[in-house]
C-alpha positions in Angstrom: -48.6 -10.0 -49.9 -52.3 -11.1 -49.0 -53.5 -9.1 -51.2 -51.3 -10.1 -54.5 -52.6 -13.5 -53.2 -56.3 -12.6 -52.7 -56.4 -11.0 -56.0 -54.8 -13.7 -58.2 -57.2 -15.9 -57.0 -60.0 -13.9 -58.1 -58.8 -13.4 -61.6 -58.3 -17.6 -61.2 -61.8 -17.7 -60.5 -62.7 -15.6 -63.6 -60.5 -17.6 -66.0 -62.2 -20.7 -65.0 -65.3 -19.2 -65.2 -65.1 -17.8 -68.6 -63.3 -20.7 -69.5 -65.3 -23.6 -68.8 -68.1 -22.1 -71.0 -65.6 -21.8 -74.1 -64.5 -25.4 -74.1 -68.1 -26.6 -73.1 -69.1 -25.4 -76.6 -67.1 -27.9 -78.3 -67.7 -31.5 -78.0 -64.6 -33.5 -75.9 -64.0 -36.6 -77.6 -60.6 -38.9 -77.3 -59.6 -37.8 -81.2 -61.3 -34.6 -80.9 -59.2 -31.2 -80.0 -60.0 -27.7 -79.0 -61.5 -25.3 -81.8 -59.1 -22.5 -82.7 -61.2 -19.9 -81.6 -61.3 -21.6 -78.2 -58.3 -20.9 -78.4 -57.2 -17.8 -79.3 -59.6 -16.9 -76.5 -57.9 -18.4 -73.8 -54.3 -17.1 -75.0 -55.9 -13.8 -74.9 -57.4 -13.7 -70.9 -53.7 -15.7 -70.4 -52.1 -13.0 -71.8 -54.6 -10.2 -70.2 -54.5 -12.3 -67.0 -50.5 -11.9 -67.2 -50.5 -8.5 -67.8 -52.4 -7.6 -64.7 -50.5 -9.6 -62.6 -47.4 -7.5 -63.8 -49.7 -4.3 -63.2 -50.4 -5.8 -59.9 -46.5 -6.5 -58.8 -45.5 -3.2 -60.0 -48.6 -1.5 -57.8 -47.1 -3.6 -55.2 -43.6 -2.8 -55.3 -44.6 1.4 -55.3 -47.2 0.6 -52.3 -44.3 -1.2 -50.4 -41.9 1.6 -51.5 -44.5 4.5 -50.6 -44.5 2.5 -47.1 -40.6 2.6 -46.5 -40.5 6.3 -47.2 -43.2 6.9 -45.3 -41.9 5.1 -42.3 -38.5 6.8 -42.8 -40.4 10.3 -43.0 -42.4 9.0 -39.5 -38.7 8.5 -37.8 -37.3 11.5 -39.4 -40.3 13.3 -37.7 -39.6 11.7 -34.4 -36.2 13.0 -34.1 -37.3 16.1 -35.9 -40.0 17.0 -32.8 -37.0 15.9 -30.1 -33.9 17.6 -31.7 -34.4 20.9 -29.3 -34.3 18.4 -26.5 -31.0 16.8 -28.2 -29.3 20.2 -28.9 -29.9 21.4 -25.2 -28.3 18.3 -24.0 -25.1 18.5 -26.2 -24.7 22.0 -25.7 -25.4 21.4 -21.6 -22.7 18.4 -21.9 -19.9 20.6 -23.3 -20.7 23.5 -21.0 -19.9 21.0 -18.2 -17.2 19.7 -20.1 -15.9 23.1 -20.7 -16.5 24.3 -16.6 -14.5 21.3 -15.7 -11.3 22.0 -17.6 -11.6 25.7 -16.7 -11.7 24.5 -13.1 -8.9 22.4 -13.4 -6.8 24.6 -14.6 -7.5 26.9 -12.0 -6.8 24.3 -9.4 -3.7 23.3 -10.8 -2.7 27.3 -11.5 -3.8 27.6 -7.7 -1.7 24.8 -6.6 1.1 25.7 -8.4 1.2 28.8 -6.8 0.7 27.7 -3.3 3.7 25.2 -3.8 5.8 28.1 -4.8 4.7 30.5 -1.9 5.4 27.1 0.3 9.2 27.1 -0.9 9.8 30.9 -1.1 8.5 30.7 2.8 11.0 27.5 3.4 13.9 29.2 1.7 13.8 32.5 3.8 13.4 30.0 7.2 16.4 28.1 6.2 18.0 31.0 5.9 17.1 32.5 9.2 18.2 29.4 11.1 21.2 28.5 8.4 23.6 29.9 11.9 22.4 28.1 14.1 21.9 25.0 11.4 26.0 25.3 10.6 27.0 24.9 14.1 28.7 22.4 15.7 27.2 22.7 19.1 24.4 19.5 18.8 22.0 21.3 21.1 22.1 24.1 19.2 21.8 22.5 16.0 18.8 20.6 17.5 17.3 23.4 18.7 17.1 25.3 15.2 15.4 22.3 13.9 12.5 22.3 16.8 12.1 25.6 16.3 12.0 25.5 12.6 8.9 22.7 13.2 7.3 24.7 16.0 6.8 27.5 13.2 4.4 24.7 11.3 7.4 23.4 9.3 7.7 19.4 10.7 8.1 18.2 7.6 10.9 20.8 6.1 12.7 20.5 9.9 12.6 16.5 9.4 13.9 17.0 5.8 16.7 18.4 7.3 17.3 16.1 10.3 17.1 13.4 7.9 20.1 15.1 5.2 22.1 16.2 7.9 21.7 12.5 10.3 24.0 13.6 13.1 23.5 13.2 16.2 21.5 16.5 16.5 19.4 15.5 13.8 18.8 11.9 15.0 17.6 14.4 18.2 15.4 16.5 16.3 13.6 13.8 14.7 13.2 11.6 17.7 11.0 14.7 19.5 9.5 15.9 16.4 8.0 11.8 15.6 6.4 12.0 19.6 5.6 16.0 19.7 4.5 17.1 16.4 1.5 17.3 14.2 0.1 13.5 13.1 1.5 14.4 9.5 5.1 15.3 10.8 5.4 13.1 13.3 4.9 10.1 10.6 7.4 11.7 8.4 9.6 11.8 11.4 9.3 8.2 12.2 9.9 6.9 8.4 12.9 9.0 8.6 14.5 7.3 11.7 13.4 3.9 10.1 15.6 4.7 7.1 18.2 6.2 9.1 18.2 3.0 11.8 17.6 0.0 8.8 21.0 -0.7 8.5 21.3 -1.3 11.9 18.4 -4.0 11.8 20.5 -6.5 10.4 22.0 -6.7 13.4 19.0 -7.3 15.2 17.7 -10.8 15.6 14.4 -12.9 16.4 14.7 -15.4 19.2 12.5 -18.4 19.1 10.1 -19.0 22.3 7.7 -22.1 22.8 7.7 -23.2 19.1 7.5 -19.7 17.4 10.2 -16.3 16.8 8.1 -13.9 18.7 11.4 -12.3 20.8 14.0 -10.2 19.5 17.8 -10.3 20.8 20.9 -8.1 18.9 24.1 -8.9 18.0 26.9 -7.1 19.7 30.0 -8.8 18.2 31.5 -10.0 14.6 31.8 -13.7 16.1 28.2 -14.1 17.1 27.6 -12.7 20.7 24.0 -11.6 21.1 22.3 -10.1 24.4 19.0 -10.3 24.8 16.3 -10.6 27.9 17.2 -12.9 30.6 13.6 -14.5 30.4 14.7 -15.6 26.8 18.0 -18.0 28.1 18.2 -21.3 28.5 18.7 -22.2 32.1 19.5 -25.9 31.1 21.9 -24.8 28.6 20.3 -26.1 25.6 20.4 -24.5 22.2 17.8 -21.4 21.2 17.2 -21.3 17.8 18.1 -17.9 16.3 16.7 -16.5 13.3 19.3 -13.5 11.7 18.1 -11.0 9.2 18.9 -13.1 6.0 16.6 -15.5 7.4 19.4 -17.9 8.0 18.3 -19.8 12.0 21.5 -20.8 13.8 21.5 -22.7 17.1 22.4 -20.7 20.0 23.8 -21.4 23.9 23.6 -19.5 26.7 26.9 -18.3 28.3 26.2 -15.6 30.7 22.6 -14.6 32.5 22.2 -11.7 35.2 18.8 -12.5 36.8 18.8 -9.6 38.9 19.4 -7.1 36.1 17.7 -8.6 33.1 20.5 -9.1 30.7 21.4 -12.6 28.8 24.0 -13.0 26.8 23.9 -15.9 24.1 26.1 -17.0 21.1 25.6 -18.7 17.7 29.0 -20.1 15.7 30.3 -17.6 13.0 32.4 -14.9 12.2 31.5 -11.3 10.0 28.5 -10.9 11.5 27.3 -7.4 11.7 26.8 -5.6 15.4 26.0 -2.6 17.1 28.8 -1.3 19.7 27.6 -0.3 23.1 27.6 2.6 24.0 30.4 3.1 26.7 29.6 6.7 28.2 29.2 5.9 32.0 28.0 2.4 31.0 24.8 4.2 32.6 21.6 5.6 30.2 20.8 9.5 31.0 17.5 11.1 32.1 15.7 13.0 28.9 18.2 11.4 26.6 16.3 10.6 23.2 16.3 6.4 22.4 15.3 4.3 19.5 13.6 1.2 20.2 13.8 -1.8 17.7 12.1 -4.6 17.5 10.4 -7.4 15.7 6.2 -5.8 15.0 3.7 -8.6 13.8 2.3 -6.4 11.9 5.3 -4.4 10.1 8.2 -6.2 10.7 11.3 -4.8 11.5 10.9 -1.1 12.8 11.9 1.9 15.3 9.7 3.7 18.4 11.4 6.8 19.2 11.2 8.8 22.7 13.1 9.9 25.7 14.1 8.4 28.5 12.0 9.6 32.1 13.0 7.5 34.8 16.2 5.8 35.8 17.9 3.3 38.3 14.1 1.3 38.9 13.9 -1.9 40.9 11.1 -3.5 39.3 9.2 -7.2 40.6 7.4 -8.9 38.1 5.9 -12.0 39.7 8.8 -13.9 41.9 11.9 -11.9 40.4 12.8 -8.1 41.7 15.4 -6.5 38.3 17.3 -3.4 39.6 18.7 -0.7 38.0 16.4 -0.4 35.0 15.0 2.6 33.2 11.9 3.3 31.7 9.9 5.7 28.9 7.0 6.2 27.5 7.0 3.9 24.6 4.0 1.4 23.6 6.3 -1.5 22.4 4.5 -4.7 20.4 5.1 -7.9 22.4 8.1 -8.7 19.7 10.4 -5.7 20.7 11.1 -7.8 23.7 14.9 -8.4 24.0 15.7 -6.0 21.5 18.2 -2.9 21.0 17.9 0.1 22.5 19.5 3.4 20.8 20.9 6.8 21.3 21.2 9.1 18.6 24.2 8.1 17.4 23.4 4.8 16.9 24.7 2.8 20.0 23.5 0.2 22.3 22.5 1.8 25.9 19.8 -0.7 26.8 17.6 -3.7 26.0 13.8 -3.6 25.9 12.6 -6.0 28.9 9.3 -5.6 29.7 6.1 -3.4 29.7 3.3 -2.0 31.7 0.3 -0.2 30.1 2.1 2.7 28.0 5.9 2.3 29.5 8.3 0.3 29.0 11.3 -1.1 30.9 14.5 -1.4 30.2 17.5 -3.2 31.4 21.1 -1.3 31.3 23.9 -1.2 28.8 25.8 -1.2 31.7 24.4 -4.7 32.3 25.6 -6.0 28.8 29.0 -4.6 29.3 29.9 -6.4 32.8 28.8 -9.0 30.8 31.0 -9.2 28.2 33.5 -8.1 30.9 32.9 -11.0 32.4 32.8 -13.6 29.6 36.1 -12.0 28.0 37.3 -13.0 31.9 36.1 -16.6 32.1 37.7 -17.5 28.5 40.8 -15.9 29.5 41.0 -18.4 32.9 39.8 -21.3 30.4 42.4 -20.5 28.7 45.4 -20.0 31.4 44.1 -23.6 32.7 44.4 -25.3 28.8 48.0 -23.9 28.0 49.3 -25.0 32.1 
């Protein structure tokens, strides 16, 4: 554009110049015009003058159009002199593209094959141990299903604990969630949680200075709860009670046994769900597998499995000696306290008291059932004395 401006201009200066000379020949007066040859001339170097400024456009327009193409043939040539870099790209791209499908597949193919040598060896141990699975002797039953993890099957032997969930099973899975590999003893433990989460709703949080950090279980329809003797009320005022609905009912105290541990308290009600004690001796027996439930701060509701190692302790925490505990090797959270302890087939044989490093106390179902013996005594006197 500067120069279409430069060079009309110039042909500005050359009108004016040829011009001036034309219209000097005449004389300029106010009634005087022009001379017709004057112009005629000037119409002419208009018209010339016009003319080249078309030529001059239409120069311009194929300059600015020999420009574009030539700028389109420089980016053409660009991509032209870096399309063997390009191609090698693509062509590495979908041979990476390609290698990772292939591989895939042969993973999956891989896999898929490994699963079904996985069941093939499953289905020929089952049947191997499908005796000895079939009988009705527990400890042979159990027995199968240790063995059938001690091959490197936890996880099948737990899937069969967990369908059959007798009392061999509940066995099985108790050792196999404290003795086997990390990955089957986790599979063990979720399977006992399922198997014992009905039972939780029968387990309660006790409230202690201000807060429900203390668990206690309910062991009849119309609201009879034991729990740790530490947990009572010696002045007989109420305990608040949180049950699994999240419903908190006002409990009293009605029997404590110092010297053994056990507390028995009550809330008003009827229907509520319980857990029966389990009545064989009234006494817990060495090696026997228990389930320990109890309030976690961290998971809520859930079950510690193991066996029990020592029996008939006297134990003295600070001013108070407790007989006729029993211990195991369980690593209970500070919330378990007060809370059930189960055999395998689902009963009450203990309470969680206390704890010491890895082991944990507990007091005796035998405890809880003198108890209730003796509460189902008292009401029977109170009642004698109302209807003399």
């Amino acid at each position: 554009m500067r120069n279409k401006s430069t060079l009309f201009w110039n042909l500005a200066v050359i009108f004016t110049l040829v011009a001036i000379p034309l219209f000097a020949e005449t004389p300029s007066t106010t009634n005087q015009h022009p001379s017709s040859d004057a112009i005629t001339t000037y119409q002419k170097l208009s018209d010339d003058i016009s003319g080249v400024s078309k030529s001059v456009e239409s120069l311009e327009k194929r300059i600015e159009k020999v420009e574009k193409d030539k700028n389109k043939k420089d980016i053409w040539d660009k991509i032209s002199s870096v399309s063997g870099l390009i191609s090698g790209l693509l062509v590495a791209l979908i041979g990476g593209i390609a290698t990772y499908i292939y591989r895939e597949r042969q993973m999956a193919s891989e896999e898929a094959k490994s699963k079904r040598e996985t069941i093939v060896s499953q289905i020929q141990t089952v049947q191997s141990f499908l005796p000895h699975l079939q009988s009705t002797d527990k400890l042979e039953k159990e027995a199968a299903l240790l063995a059938i993890a001690g091959l490197g099957n936890s996880i099948l032997a737990t899937q069969l604990a967990d369908l059959y969930r007798d009392e061999a099973g509940i066995g099985a899975l108790s050792k196999i969630s404290v003795g086997s590999d990390e990955q089957g003893a986790k599979v063990a433990q979720k399977a006992l949680n399922r198997i014992f989460s009905g039972l939780q709703d029968s387990v309660v949080m006790i409230e202690k200075d201000g807060k429900f950090t203390n668990s206690g279980v309910i062991i009849s329809s119309d609201g009879l709860i034991a729990t740790a003797d530490y947990l009572a009320r010696e002045d007989k005022e109420p305990i608040n009670v949180k049950i699994s609905n999240d419903n908190i009912f006002e409990a009293i105290t009605i029997y404590t046994d110092s010297k053994r541990g056990v507390s028995v308290i009550k809330i008003d009600g009827t229907d509520f769900p319980f857990i029966n004690l389990s009545r064989q001796d009234r006494f817990s027996t060495l090696g026997e597998e228990i389930i320990a439930i109890g309030y976690d701060r961290k998971l809520g509701w859930t079950g510690i499995s193991g066996h029990i190692d020592t029996v008939a302790i006297m134990l003295k925490l600070g001013s108070k000696t407790y007989d006729g505990l029993f211990s195991a090797k369980l690593e209970v959270q500070p919330g378990f306290g007060g809370g059930p302890v189960l055999n395998t087939n689902g009963e009450i044989i203990g309470l969680i008291h206390s704890r010491s490093s890895n082991r944990t106390y507990f007091a005796s179902a035998r405890a809880i059932a003198e108890a209730l013996d003796s509460i189902v005594r008292n009401r029977n006197n109170a009642e004698q004395k109302d209807s003399s």
